[in-house]
N, C-alpha and C positions, 0 to 999 in steps of 0.2 A: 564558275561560281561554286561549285561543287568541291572541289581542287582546293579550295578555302578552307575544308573543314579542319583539316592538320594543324592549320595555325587557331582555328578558333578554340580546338584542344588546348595548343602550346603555348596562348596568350599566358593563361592562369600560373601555367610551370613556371614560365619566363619571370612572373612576377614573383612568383617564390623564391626563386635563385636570386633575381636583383635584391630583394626584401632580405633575404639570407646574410647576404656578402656588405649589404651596403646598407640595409634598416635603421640600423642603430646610427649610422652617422646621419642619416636623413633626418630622423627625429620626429618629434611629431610638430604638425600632421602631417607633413611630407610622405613620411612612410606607409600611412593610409591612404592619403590620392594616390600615391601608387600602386599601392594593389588594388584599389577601386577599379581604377583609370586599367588595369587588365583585367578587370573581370567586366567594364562593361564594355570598351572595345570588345570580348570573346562574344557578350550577349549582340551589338553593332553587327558583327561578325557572323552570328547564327542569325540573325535575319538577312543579313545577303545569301548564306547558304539555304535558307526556307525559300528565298525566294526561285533559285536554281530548281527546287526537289520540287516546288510546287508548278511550275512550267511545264514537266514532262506529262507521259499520259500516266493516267490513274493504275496503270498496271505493270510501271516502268519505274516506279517511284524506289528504287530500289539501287543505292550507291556503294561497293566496294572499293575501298583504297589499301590494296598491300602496300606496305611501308617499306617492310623487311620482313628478313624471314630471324622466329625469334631464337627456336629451337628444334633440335628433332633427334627421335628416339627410335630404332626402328622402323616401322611404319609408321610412325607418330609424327605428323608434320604442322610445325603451327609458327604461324606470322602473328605479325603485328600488325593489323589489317582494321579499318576501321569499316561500321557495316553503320550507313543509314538509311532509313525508311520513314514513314508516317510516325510510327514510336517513338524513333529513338529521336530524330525531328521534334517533337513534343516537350522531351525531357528534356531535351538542349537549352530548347527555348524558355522555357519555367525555372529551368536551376540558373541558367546563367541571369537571365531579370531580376529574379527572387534574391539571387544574392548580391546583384549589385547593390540593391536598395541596401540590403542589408551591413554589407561593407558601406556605405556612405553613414548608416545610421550608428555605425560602429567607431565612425571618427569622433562622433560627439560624447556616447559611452565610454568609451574608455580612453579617454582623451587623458585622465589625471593615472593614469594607469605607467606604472617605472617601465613592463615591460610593454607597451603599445605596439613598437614595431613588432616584435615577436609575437603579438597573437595576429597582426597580418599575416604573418609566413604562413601561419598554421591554418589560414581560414582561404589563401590561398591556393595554398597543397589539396584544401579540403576539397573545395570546385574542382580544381584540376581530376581529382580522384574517381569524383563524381561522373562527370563525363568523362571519362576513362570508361569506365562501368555500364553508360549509357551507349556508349557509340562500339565499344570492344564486338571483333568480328568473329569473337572465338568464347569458348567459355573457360581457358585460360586468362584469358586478358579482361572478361568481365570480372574473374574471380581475383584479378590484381587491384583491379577498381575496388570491387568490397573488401579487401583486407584496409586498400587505402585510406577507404572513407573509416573504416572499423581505430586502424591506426591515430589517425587526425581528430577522431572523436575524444579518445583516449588523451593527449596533449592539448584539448580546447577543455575538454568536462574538467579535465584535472588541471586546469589551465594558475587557478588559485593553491598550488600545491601544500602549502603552510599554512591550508587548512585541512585538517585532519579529514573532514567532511567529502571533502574535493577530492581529497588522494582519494579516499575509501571508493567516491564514488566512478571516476576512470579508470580502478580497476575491474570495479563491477561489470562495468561497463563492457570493458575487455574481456573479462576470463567469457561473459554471458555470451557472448555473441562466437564465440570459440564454441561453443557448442553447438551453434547453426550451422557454423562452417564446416564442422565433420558431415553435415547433409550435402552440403554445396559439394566437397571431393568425394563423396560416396557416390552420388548420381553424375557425377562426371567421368568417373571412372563407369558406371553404367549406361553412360552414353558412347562410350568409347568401344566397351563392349560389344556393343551391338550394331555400331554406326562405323567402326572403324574413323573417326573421325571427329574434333570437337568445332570445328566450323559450325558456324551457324548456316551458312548457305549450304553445306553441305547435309547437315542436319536435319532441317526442313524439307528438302528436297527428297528426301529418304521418311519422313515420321512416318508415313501416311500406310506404310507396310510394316508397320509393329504389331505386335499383340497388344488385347486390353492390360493382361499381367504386366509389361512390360510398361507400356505406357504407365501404369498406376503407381509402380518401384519408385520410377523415374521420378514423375510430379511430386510424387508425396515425398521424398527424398530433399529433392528442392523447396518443397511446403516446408521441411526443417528449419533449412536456412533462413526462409521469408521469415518464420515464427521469430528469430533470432532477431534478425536485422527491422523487422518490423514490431516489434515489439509485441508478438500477440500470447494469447495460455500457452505453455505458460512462463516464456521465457520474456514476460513483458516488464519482468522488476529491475531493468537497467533501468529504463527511461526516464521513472519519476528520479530516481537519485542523481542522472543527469541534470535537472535542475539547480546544482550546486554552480556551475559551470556560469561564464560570464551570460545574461539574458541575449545578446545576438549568438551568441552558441544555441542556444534553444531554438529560436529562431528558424536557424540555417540548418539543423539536424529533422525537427520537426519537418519544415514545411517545405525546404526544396531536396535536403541530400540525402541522408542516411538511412533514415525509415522509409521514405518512398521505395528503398530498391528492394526490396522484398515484392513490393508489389508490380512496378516493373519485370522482376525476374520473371512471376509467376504470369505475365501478360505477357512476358517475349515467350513464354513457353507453351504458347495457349494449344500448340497442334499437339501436346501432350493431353492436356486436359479433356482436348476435344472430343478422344480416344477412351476416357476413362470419368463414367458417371461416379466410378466410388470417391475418388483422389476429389471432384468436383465437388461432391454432397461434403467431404473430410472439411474441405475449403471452408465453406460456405456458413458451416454447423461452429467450427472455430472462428470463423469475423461475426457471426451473431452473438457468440455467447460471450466473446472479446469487447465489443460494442458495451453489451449490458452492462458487464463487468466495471469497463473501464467510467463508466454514464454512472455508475450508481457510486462509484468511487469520488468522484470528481465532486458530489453532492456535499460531502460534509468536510472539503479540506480548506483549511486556514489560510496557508500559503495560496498568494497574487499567482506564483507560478507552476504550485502543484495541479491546482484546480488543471489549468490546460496540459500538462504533463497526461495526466489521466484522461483528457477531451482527445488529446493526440490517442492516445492507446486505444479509446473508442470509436475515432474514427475512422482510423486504418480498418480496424474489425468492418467498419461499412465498407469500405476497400475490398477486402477479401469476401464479404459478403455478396459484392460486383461481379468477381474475380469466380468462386463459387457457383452462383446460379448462371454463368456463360454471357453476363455481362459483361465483356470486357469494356467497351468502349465508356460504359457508366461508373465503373470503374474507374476507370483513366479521367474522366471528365471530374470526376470527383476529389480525384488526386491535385488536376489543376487546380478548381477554385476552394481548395482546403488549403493550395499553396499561399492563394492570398490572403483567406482570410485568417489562416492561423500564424503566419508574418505580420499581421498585421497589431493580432493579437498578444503575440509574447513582446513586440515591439511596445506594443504598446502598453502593456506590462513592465518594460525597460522603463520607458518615461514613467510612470508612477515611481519605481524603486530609485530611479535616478532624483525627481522630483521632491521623493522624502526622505532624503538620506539612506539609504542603501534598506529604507524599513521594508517585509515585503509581508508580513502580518496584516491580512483585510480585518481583524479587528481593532487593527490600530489605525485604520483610513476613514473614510466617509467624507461626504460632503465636497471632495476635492472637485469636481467639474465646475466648483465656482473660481477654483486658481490654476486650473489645465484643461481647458476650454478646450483646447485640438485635442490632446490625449483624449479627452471624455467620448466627445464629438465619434470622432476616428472608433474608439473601441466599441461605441454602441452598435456603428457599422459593422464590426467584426460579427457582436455578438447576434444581432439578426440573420446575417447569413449564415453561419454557426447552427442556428437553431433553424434555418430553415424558412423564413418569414419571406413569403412574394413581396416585392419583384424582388429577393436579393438572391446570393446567385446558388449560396446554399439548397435555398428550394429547386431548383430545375434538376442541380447534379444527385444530392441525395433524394431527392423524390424518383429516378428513375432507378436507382442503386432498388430502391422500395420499389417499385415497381416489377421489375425483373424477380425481385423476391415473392412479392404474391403469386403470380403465376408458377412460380419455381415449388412454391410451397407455405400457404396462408399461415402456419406454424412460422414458420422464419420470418414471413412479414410483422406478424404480431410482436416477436420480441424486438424487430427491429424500429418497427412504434413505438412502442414503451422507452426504446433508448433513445429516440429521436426527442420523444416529449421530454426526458429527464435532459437533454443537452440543451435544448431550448432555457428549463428549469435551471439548471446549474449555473449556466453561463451568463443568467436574471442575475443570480444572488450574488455570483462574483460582483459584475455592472454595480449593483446595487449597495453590496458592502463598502466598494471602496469608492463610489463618487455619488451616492447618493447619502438621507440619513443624517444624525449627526457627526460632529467631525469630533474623534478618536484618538487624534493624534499630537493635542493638547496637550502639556504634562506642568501642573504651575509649578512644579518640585524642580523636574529637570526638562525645562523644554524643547521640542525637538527641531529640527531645521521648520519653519516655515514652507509648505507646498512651494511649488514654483513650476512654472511651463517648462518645458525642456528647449531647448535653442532648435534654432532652424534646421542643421543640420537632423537633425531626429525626429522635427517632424515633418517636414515634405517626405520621408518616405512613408510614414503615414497615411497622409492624404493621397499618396499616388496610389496605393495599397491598400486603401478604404473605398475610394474608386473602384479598380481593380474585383475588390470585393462584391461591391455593390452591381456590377454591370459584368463581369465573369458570364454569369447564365447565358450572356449572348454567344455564346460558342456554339450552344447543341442546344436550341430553341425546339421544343415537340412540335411547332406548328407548319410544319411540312420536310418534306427533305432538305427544297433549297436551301433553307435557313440552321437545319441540322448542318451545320460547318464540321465537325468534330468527327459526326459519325462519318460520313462522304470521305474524310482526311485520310479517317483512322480503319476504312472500310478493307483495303487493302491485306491489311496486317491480318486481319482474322478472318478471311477468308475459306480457311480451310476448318474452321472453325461451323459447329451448328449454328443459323441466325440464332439471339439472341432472343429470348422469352419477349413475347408482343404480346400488349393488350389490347384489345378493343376502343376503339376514339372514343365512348362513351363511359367504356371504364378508366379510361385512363381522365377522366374528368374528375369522371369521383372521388380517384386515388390522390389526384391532385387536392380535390378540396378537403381531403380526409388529413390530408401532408400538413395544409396550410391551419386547418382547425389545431392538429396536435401541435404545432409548433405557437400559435397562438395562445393554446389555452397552458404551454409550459410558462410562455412569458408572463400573462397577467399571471398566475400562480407564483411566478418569482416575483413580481409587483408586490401580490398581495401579502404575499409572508417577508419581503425584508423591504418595504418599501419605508418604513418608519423602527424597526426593529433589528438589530444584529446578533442578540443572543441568546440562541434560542437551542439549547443540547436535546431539544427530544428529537430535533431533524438534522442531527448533527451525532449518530451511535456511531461509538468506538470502534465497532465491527467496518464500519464503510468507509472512517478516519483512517483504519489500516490497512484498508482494499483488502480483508477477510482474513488478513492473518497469512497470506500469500508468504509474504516475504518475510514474514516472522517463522514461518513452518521451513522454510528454505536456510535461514539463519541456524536454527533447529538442528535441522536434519544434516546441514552436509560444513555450515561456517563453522558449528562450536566443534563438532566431531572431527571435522579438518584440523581447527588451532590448538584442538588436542593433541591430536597424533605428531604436528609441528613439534608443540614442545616437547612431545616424549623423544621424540628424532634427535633433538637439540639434547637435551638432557641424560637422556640414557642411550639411544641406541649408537647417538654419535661419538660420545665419550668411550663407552663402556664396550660396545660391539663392535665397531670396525674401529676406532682407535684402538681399543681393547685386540681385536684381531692382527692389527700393526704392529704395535707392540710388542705383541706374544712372540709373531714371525721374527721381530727380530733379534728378541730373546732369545730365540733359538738358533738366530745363526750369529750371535755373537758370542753364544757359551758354547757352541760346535769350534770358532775359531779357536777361543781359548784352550779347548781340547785339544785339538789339531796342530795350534800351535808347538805343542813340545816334542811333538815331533822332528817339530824344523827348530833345532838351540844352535845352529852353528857350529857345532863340536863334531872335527871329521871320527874320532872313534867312536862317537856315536852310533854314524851310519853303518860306520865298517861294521860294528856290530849288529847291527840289526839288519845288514846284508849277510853275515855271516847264517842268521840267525834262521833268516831266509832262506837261505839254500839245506840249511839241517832239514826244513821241515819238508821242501821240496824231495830231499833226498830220503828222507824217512816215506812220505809218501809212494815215491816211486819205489821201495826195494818193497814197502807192505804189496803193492798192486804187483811186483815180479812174483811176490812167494804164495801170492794166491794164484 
């Protein structure tokens, strides 16, 4: 069973190369059941391999497969080697689901789309990358998976290229997370260092005789990268500009591939952390104030898709806020059912934008849950678990994230309440703008497409994903071990790790009903302010419309000062200095030929002469040098 996993890797490639060579003849939608039909055979696929890894004993759960060997450098020897355990088990299983649906919901979106086959290739390569990333046995081969996934993002975000928007924004995208990655090769190189070795089984088998210094280089190094690829402070202004990008792009980057691996990394690295309280508190203090950031942002945006753009950037902050206080495992449990419910959420965001013509302005919506009945239905479910509302499943995963944090540190709890209630809050107003209210989208001048439900295909993954949503929390239930499914799984992996921050059964009641209050009393507050009203600018300031001037300060400091020095390059230094230098040199050895040349006129008494004329002077030298 186990012996499988290669091909559950190789399903997604296989579909990229078919979809590559043969896409466009297929057509649509041929060319989308086909990379469907491999990504969810791959997911088929990782549930016969779950079932193999979950048969052994709880301290054997640990699968190596050398492929090949990839390269080597001196001492330096690295395969292509796939490494699974309880983790990377996990992510297999989430990315591969999460994007099937997603690929299915993607044949009805972009079905009128010229290039259809071709954003299959891209969304296939995308998974493939993913799991690369996830399963890789070395931190060479995870680090091929994050370029991949960094790559694929760059050709989906930019996917709409002929719009200026789109370009602007895949590059963004690109140059930003290029600055993660110089953490990702700086601490590889510091694991190498020190470990002789970038194997993970070898790695691990060694952390445990490190220093704190060392371990903390290390973490925080890789913290770079995660900031990067997970969008946190403050390299979190790719993300919203991603938005540009087709709504299953958001989707698939959000909730099963790209952003997850940040936090992934920093949980495959947890026998670093475990070693270093500073690199942990560093953590911890960054997904809190990430969190607020991203939760107070999200409050006053227009855009159906920036609002979650920004719920994404504050969530992951609860991630790392997991990841921080030596939660792992609430972490991780968090990561799954954000998979659901924020796929469910942009998707479902898709069917609005798909439903109104491509409108994605919630002051131009309202009222729609009386002509998109599932879309409505579906999103409300997102938004409860979103906000944290028992039984859904938000409450179990983020209430423990919060929990780990009181203990860890009642300061970090507090602000991570505060961003729990405004996500509850924000993600009201969205609900509320564009399906409840009146309807906005009227125009007697020029009027607009008529609402409409979006077809079958787009919404069954919906409802399987509002499900999903809604009943997640049963993985890692607090009411006893047995039923903690998750922790028991994921118990193995962190091991070597301190136990995790425990409360008390009686506080952790309180904490619960404290969760359940703040996420309550965000919702009626979004009832009560947009329940009948949409425009309203005193809870709507500029300052949180542009997430603080973040990325206007960055524009500032490094875009206008860059597209300066571009032009002056182009204008002066290229023309003038090194043409200018070009130039000169060769001025100078073509007025040397000219010189030179009359030397050589082909006239033999020429030379006789000036061989003549040569030997006087020889000769005069030598009788001066006799007489002295």
């Amino acid at each position: 069973m186990l012996s499988f996993l290669p091909y559950v890797v190789g399903l997604p490639l296989l579909g990229f190369f078919v979809l590559l060579f043969l896409g466009r003849r297929l057509g649509r939608p041929a060319a989308g059941i086909v990379g469907s039909v491999a990504v969810g055979l791959a997911f088929a696929g990782s549930l016969f391999v779950y079932s193999g890894l979950v048969s052994r004993p709880a301290n054997q759960r640990i699968y190596v497969d050398r492929l090949f060997s990839w390269f080597h450098s001196g001492s330096l020897h690295v395969n292509v080697s796939l490494y699974l355990d309880p983790l990377s088990m996990t992510m297999v299983l989430f990315v591969t689901g999460v994007a099937f649906l997603i690929h299915i919901y993607s044949i009805g979106y972009m079905g009128h789309d010229e290039r259809f086959h071709q954003f299959f290739v891209y969304l296939n390569l995308f998974v493939f990358s993913m799991l690369i990333l996830v399963v890789g046995g070395s931190l060479p081969l995870t680090f091929l998976g994050w370029e991949g996934v960094g790559t694929c993002s760059y050709f989906l975000i930019a996917f709409w290229f002929e719009r200026p928007a789109a370009a602007s924004a895949g590059k963004k995208a690109f140059i930003v997370n290029r600055i993660g990655d110089a953490g990702f090769l700086l601490g590889s190189f510091m694991v190498y260092k020190y470990f002789g070795s970038l194997s993970y089984s070898h790695i691990f088998s060694q952390s445990s005789g490190v220093s704190h210094e060392v371990a903390t280089w290390i973490s925080l190094l890789f913290f770079v990268a995660a900031i990067g690829k997970s969008a946190q402070i403050p390299l979190f202004v790719w993300l919203v500009d991603a938005m540009e990008g087709p709504t299953p792009v958001s989707a698939l980057i959000h909730a099963a591939t790209m952003v997850t691996a940040g936090v992934f990394l920093m949980a495959r690295l947890n026998p670093f952390l475990a070693l270093s309280q500073t690199s942990s508190m560093v953590i911890a203090i960054v997904g809190v104030a990430t969190a607020l950031l991203g939760a107070t942002a999200a409050t006053s945006q227009n855009d159906i898709k920036k609002v979650l753009a920004y719920s994404t950037v504050s969530q992951l902050g609860f991630m790392f806020l997991g990841i921080g206080t030596g939660a792992y495992v609430a972490a991780i449990f968090l990561m799954v059912t954000h998979a659901f419910y924020k796929a469910l959420l942009f998707l479902g965001a898709g069917s609005v934008i798909h439903g109104m013509g491509d409108e994605q302005n919630l002051k131009k919506m309202g009222a729609l849950r009386r002509f998109m009945p599932i879309t409505s239905v579906t999103f409300i479910v997102g938004w409860l678990s979103i906000a944290g509302v028992p039984p859904f499943s938000g409450f179990w995963s983020k209430g423990d994230v919060l929990d780990s944090a009181f203990v860890k540190s009642p300061i970090l709890w507090i602000f991570g309440i505060v961003a729990a209630l405004l996500t509850a809050y924000y993600m009201g107003r969205e609900t509320y703008l564009a399906f409840y209210g009146p309807s906005r989208w009227s125009d007697p001048i020029k009027p607009s497409a008529h609402p409409h439900e979006s077809p079958g295909v787009m919404t069954y993954p919906l409802i399987v994903l509002a499900v999903l949503a809604l009943l997640g929390g049963a993985l890692n239930l607090p009411f006893g071990s047995k039923i903690a499914f998750l922790s028991n799984w994921l118990a193995p992996v962190f091991a070597s790790a301190p136990s995790a921050p425990q409360v008390s059964s009686s506080l952790e009641v309180i904490l619960g009903v404290v969760d359940a209050v703040v996420a309550l009393t965000g919702v009626g507050l979004a009832i009560s302010l947009w329940r009948s009203r949409w425009d309203q600018p005193a809870l709507e300031p500029k300052t949180l419309q542009k997430a603080y001037y973040v990325d206007a300060a960055y524009d500032a400091a490094v875009a206008v000062p860059g597209t300066w020095i571009a032009r002056e390059s182009n204008q002066v230094i290229d023309p003038k200095v090194i043409d200018g230098a070009v130039k000169t040199l060769t001025d100078l050895v073509s007025n040397t030929g000219k010189l030179t040349r009359r030397l050589q006129n082909g006239y033999v008494r020429s030379y006789a002469l000036a061989v003549s004329f040569g030997v006087v002077v020889l000769l005069g030298y030598m009788l001066t040098r006799a007489s002295s």
